[in-house]
C-alpha positions in Angstrom: -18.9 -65.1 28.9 -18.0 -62.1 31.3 -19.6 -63.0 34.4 -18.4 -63.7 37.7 -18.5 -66.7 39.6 -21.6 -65.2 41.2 -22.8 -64.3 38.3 -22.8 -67.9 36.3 -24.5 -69.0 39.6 -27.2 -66.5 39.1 -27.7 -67.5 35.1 -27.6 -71.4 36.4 -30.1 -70.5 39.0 -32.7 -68.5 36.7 -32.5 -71.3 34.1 -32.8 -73.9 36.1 -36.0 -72.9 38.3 -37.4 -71.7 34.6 -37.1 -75.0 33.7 -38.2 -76.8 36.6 -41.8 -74.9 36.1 -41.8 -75.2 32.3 -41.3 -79.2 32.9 -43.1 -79.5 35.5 -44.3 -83.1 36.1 -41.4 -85.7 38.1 -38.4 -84.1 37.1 -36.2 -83.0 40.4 -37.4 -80.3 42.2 -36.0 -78.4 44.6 -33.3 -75.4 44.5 -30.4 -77.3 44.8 -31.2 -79.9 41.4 -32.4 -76.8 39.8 -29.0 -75.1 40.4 -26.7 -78.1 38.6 -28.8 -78.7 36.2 -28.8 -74.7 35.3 -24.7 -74.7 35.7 -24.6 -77.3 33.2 -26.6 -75.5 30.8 -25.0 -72.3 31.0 -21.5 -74.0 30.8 -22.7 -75.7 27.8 -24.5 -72.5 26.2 -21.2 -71.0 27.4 -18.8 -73.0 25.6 -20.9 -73.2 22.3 -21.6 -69.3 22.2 -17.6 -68.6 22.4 -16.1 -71.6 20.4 -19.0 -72.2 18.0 -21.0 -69.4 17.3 -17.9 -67.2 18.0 -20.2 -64.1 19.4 -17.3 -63.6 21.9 -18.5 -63.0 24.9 -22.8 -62.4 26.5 -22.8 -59.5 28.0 -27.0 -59.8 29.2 -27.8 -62.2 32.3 -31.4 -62.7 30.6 -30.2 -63.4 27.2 -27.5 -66.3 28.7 -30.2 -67.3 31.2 -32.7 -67.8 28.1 -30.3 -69.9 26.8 -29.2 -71.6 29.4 -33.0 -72.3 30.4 -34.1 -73.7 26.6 -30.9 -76.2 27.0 -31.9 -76.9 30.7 -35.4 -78.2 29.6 -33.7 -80.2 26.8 -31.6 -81.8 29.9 -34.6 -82.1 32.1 -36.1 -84.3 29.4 -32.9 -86.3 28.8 -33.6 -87.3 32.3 -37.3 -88.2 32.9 -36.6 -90.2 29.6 -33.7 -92.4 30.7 -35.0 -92.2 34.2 -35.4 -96.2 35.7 -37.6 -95.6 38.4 -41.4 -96.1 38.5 -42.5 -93.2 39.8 
């Protein structure tokens, strides 16, 4: 993907607060949680866009954000389902 190191921030950002709200429930909250988890998922959409899908590189901050958002939730849930405490 072509975007700065500001930029990856903002698509981590977007898809992680999109995901926080489409979750909802005991997931982590909170700007920073929503940030990693949104960096993950655009490093992983990232990676399979260039070296899987080969569509070289994303030029649209809401179309990698989408993305990025759909594998946050997936990631979100992956951790409310292995989470161990009783909450």
């Amino acid at each position: 993907m072509d975007f700065t190191f500001l930029g990856w921030i903002v698509v981590g950002l977007i898809a992680g607060l999109v995901s926080g709200v489409i979750t909802g429930g005991r997931t982590m909250r909170g700007w920073m949680p929503s940030l990693f988890i949104g960096l993950i998922a655009a490093v992983i959409v990232g990676w399979f866009v260039q070296n899987i899908l080969h569509w070289g590189a994303i030029n649209s901050i809401w179309l990698a954000a989408l993305l990025s958002a759909g594998v946050a939730i997936v990631i979100r849930m992956f951790i409310w389902t292995v989470s161990f405490s009783d909450d």
